[in-house]
ROKOLLUM-900632 format. One record per residue (C-alpha): residue number from 0; residue in three letters; chain; x, y, z. Coordinates in nm, 3 decimals, m for minus. Last residue first. Layout:
% ROKOLLUM-900632
 seq type mol      xx      yy      zz
 NUM  ALA   A       X       Y       Z
...
This chain:
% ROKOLLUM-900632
 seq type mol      xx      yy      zz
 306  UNK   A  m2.925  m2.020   0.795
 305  UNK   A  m2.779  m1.819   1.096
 304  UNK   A  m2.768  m2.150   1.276
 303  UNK   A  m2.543  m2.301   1.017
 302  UNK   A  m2.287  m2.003   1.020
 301  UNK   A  m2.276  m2.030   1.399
 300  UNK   A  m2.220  m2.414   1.409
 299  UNK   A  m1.966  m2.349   1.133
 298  UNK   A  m1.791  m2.113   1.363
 297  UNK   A  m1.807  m2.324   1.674
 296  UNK   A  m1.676  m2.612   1.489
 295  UNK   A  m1.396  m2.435   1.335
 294  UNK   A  m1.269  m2.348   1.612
 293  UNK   A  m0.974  m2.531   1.718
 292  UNK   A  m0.705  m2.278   1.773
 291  UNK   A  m0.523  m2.352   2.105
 290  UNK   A  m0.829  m2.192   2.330
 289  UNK   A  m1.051  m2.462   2.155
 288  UNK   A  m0.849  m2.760   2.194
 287  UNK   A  m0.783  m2.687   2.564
 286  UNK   A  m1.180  m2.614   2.632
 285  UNK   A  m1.230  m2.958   2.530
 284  UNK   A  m1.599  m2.958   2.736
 283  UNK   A  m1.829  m2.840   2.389
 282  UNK   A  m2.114  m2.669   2.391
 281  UNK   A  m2.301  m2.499   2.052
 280  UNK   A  m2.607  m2.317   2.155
 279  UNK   A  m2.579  m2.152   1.782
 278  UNK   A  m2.602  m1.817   1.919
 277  UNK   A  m2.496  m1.815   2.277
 276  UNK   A  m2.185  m2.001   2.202
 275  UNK   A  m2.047  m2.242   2.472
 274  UNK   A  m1.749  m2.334   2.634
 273  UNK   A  m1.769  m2.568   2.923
 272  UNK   A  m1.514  m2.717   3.182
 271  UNK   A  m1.645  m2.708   3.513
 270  UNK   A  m1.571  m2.433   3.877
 269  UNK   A  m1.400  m2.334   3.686
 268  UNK   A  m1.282  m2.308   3.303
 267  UNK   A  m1.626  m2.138   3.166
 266  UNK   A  m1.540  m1.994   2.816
 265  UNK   A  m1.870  m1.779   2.717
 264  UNK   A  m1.966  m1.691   2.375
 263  UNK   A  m2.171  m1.412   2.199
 262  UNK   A  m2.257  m1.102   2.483
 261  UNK   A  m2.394  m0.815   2.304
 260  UNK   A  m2.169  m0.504   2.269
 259  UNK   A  m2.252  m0.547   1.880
 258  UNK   A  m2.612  m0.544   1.915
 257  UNK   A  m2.748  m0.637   1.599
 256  UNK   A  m3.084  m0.516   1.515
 255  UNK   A  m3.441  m0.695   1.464
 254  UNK   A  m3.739  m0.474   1.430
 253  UNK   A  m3.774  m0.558   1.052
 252  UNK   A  m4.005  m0.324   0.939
 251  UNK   A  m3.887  m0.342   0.621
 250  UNK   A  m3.846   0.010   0.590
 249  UNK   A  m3.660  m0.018   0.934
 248  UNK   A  m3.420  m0.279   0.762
 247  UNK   A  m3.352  m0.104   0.473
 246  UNK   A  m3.198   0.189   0.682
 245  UNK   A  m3.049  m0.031   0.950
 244  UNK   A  m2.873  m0.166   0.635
 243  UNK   A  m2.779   0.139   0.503
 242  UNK   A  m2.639   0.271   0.822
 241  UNK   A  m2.403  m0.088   0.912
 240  UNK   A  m2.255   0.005   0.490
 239  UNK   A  m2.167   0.313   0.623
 238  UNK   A  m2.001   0.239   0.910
 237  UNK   A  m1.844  m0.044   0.728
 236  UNK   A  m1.715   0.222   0.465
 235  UNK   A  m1.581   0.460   0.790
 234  UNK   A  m1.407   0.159   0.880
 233  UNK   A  m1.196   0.036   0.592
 232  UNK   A  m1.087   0.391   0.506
 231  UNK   A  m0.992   0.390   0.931
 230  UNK   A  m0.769   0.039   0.818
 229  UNK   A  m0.641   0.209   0.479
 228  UNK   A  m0.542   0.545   0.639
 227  UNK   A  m0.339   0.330   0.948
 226  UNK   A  m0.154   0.148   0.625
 225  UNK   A  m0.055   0.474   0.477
 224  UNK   A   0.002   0.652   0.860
 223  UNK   A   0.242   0.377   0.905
 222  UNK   A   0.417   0.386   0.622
 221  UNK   A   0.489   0.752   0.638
 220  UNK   A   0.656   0.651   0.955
 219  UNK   A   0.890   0.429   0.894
 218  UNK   A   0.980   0.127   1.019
 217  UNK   A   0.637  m0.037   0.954
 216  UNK   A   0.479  m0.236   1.272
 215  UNK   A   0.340  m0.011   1.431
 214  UNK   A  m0.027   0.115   1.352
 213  UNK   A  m0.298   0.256   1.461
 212  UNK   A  m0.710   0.316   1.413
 211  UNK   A  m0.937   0.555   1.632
 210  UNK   A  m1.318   0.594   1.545
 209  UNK   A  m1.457   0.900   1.750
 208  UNK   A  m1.701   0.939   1.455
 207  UNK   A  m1.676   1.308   1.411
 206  UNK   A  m1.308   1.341   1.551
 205  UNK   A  m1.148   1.050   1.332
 204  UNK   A  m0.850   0.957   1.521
 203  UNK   A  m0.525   0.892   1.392
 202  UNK   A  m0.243   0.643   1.581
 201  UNK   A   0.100   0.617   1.425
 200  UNK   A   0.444   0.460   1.528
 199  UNK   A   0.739   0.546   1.380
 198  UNK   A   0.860   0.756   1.614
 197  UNK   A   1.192   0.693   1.684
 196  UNK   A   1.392   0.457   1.913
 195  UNK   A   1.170   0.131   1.905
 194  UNK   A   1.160   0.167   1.524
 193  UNK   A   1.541   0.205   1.463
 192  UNK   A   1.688  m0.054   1.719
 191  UNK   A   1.488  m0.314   1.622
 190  UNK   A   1.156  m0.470   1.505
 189  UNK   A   0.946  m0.591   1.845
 188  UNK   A   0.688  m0.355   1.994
 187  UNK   A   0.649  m0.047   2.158
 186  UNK   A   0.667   0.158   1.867
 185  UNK   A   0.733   0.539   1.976
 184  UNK   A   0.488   0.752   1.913
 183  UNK   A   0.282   0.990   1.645
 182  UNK   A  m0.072   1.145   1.653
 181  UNK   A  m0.255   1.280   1.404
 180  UNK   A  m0.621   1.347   1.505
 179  UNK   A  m0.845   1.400   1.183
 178  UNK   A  m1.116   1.582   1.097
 177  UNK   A  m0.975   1.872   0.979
 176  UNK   A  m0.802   1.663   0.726
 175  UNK   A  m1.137   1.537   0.545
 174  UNK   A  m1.161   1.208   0.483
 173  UNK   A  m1.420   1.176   0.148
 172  UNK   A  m1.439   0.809   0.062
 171  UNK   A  m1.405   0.648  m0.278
 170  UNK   A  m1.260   0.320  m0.149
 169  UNK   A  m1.079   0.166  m0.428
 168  UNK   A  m1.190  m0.229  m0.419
 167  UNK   A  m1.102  m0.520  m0.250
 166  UNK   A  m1.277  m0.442   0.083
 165  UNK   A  m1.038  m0.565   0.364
 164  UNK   A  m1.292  m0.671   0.591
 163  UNK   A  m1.365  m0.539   0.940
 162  UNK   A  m1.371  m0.759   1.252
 161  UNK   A  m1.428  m0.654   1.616
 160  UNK   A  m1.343  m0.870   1.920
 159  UNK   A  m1.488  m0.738   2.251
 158  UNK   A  m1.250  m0.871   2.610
 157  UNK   A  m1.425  m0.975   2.940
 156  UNK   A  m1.380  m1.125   3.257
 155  UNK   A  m1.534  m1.309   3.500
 154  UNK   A  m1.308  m1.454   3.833
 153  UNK   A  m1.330  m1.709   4.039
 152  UNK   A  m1.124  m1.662   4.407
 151  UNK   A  m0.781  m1.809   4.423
 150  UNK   A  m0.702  m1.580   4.771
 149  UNK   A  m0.385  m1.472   4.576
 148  UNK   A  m0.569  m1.328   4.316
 147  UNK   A  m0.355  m1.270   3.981
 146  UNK   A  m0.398  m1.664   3.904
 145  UNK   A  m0.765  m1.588   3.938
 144  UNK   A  m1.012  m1.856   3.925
 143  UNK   A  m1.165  m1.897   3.603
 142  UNK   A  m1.467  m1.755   3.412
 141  UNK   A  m1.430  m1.568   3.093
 140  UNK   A  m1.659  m1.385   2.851
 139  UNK   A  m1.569  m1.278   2.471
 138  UNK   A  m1.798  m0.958   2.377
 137  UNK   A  m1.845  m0.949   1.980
 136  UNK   A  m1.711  m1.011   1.621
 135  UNK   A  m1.659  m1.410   1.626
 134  UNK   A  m1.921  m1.385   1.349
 133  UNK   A  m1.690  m1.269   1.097
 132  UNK   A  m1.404  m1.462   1.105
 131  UNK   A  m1.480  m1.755   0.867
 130  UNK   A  m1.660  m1.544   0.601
 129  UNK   A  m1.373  m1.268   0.640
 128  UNK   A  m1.065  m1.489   0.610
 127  UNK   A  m1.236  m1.672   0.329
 126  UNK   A  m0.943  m1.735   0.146
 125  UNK   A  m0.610  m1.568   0.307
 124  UNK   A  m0.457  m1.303   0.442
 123  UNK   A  m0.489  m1.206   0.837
 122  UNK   A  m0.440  m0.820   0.962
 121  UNK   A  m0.406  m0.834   1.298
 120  UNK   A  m0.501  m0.557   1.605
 119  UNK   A  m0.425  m0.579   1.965
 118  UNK   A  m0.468  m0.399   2.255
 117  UNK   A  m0.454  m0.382   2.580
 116  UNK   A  m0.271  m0.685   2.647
 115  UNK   A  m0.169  m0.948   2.896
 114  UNK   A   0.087  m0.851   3.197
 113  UNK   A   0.114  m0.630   3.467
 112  UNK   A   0.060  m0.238   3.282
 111  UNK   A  m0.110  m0.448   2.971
 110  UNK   A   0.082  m0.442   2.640
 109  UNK   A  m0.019  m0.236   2.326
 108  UNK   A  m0.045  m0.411   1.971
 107  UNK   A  m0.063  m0.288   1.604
 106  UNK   A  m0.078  m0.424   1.275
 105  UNK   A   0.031  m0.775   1.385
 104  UNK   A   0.062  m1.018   1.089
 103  UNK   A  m0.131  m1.278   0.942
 102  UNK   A  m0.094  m1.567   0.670
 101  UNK   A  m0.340  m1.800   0.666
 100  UNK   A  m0.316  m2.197   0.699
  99  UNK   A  m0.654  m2.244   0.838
  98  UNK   A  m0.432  m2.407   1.099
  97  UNK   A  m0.235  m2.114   1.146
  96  UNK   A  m0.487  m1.859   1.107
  95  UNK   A  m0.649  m2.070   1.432
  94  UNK   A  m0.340  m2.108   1.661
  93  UNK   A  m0.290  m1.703   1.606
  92  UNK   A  m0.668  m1.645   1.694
  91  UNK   A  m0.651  m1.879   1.994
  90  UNK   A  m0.312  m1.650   2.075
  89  UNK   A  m0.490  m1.322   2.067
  88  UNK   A  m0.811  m1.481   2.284
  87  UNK   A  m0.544  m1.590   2.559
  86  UNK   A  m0.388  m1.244   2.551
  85  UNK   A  m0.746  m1.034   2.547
  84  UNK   A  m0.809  m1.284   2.892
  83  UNK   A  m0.476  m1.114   3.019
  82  UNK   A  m0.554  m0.777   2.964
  81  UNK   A  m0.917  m0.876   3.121
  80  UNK   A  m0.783  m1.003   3.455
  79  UNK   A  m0.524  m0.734   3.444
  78  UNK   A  m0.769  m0.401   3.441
  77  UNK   A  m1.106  m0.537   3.502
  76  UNK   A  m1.310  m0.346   3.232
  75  UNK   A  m1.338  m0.505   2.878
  74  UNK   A  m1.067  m0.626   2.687
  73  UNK   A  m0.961  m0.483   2.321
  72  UNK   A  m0.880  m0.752   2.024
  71  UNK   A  m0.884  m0.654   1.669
  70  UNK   A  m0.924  m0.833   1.360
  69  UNK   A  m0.847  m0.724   1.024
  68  UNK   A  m0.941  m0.858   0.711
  67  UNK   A  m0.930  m1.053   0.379
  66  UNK   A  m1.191  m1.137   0.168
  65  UNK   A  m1.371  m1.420   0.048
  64  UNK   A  m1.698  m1.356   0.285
  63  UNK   A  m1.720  m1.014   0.128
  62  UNK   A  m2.059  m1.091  m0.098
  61  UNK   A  m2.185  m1.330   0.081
  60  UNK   A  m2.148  m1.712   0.008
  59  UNK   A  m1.987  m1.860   0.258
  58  UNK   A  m2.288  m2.074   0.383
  57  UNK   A  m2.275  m2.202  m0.034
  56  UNK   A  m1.912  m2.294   0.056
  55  UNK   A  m1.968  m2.436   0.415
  54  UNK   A  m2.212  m2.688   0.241
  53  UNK   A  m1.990  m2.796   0.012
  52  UNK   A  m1.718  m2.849   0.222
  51  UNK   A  m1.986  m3.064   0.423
  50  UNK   A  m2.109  m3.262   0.144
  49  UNK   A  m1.723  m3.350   0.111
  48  UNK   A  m1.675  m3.492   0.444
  47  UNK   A  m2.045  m3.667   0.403
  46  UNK   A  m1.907  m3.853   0.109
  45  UNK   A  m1.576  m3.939   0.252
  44  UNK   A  m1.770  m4.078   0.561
  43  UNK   A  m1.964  m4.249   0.380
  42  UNK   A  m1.731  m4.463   0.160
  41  UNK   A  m1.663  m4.731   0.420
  40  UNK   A  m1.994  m4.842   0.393
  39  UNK   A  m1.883  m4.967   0.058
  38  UNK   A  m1.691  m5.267   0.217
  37  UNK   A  m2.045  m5.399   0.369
  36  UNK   A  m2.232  m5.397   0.070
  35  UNK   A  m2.001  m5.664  m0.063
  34  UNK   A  m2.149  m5.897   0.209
  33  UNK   A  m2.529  m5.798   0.152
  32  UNK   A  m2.444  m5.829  m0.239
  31  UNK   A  m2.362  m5.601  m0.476
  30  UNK   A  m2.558  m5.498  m0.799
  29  UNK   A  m2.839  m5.238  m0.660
  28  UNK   A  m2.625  m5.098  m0.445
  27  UNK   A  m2.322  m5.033  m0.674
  26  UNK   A  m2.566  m4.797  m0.867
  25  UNK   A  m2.619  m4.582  m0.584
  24  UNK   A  m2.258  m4.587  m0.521
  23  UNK   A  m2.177  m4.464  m0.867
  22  UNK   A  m2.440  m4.188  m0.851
  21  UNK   A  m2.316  m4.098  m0.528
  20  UNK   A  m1.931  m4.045  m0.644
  19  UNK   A  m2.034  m3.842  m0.983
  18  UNK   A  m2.232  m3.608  m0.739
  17  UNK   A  m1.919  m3.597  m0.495
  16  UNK   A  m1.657  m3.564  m0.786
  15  UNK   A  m1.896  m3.264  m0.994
  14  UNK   A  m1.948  m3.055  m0.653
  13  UNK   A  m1.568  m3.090  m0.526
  12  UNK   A  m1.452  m2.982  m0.857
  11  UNK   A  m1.735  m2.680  m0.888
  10  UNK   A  m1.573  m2.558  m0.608
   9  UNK   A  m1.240  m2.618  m0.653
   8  UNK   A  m1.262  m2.438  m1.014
   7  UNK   A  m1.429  m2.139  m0.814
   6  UNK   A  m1.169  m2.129  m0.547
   5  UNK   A  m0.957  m2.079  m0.820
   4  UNK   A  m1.059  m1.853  m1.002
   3  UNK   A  m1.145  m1.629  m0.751
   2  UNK   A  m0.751  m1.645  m0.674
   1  UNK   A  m0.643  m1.550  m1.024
   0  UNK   A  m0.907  m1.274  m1.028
């Protein structure tokens, strides 16, 4: 409630400064002269900075855009090429959290047999961390030449991203324990002596929806089930949620679904610079900004386009 509050206060802050702001400008205009009328050009860009927040708020404005959530990173088939692509995309996501100021940690992650990942899933706290995230849920393609081929030939690869919010309420779901796939293993990851030694770590798999959740990073592993519960909890109410709307949707006779294995964004590094997002039609050349963290252009491009 605290936090509500706040972005609410913010909100309406932001609204009532900016309105008060143009009246008093629009008012200066009719009193200043040509040469006067210069210096308040230099008030634009404040106004239009702050027209913008406010337009990203009312775009954020479904019902679990302020929540938390978890985002996972798996690559695609390719074996290295891909582990290594779902690396690059793990650190973008680490450089953006950190400029959005979020906190995050790593629920669960799985190296690659050479190098890169297999897996990786974070958890990421913070305002909006669902209405900012969601749309990067989706197939991730790379082109680049090879720095595992040693005849330097281009390469595509591919990694799926797949976000679930944190729903901030008591999930009254129905797991039952005959459905489930226990399974318990030895933490590959960092956290000492005690969790890489015992088996702390915990993967369940639902058997009638094949949905598989894990976790690591607890020492112990009661812990570890509790927070791998929550994430498949999570899930199974998404699932649900996806089956309503396809519900409503077909008695609306909307034939439009969302194809989640759809490809959403391409990052071309060779033979030219180019990433762009197959939604919005955003482009942009600064592939290095974007890979360390800079994208909230692409995702307000995407939110904007959806409008």
């Amino acid at each position: 409630m605290s936090q509500e509050l706040t972005s609410l206060k913010k909100e309406l802050e932001t609204y009532l400064n900016t309105k008060q702001n143009l009246v008093d400008n629009l008012e200066l205009i009719d009193i200043l002269s040509n040469e006067e009328l210069e210096s308040l050009k230099e008030e634009f860009p404040k106004l239009e900075k702050k027209l913008e927040e406010l337009e990203l708020s009312c775009l954020l404005s479904e019902e679990h855009d302020k929540l938390n959530c978890y985002l996972e990173i798996h690559p695609g088939a390719g074996g290295t090429e891909s582990c290594d692509w779902a690396s690059m995309l793990a650190r973008m996501y680490q450089r953006f959290f950190e400029t959005m100021n979020y906190k995050y940690e790593i629920i669960e992650s799985q190296k690659g047999e050479e190098a890169g990942l297999k897996s990786i899933t974070f958890y990421i706290k913070g305002l909006y961390a669902y209405g900012y995230l969601k749309k990067e849920k989706g197939v991730h393609r790379l082109v680049r030449i090879s720095p595992f081929d040693s005849n330097k030939r281009r390469h595509t690869s591919f990694a799926s991203v797949l976000v679930t919010p944190e729903y901030n309420k008591e999930l009254n779901i129905e797991i039952k324990e005959t459905d489930l796939k226990i399974d318990v293993y030895h933490s590959s990851g960092a956290g000492g002596q005690s969790v890489n030694t015992s088996n702390s770590a915990v993967r369940i798999t639902h058997l009638p929806t094949k949905i598989v959740v894990t976790c690591q990073n607890e020492r112990s592993q009661l812990n570890n089930k509790d927070q791998a519960m929550k994430m498949l909890k999570n899930k199974l109410y998404e699932l649900e949620m996806q089956k309503r709307q396809e519900e409503m949707s077909n008695l609306k006779g909307d034939m439009s679904s969302i194809n989640f294995g759809s490809q959403i964004r391409s990052y071309v590094l060779e033979p030219y610079k180019m990433i762009k997002d197959n939604r919005s039609n955003f482009e942009t050349s600064n592939v290095g900004k974007v890979l360390d963290g800079e994208l909230l252009p692409i995702i307000k491009s995407v939110l904007k386009a959806k409008e």
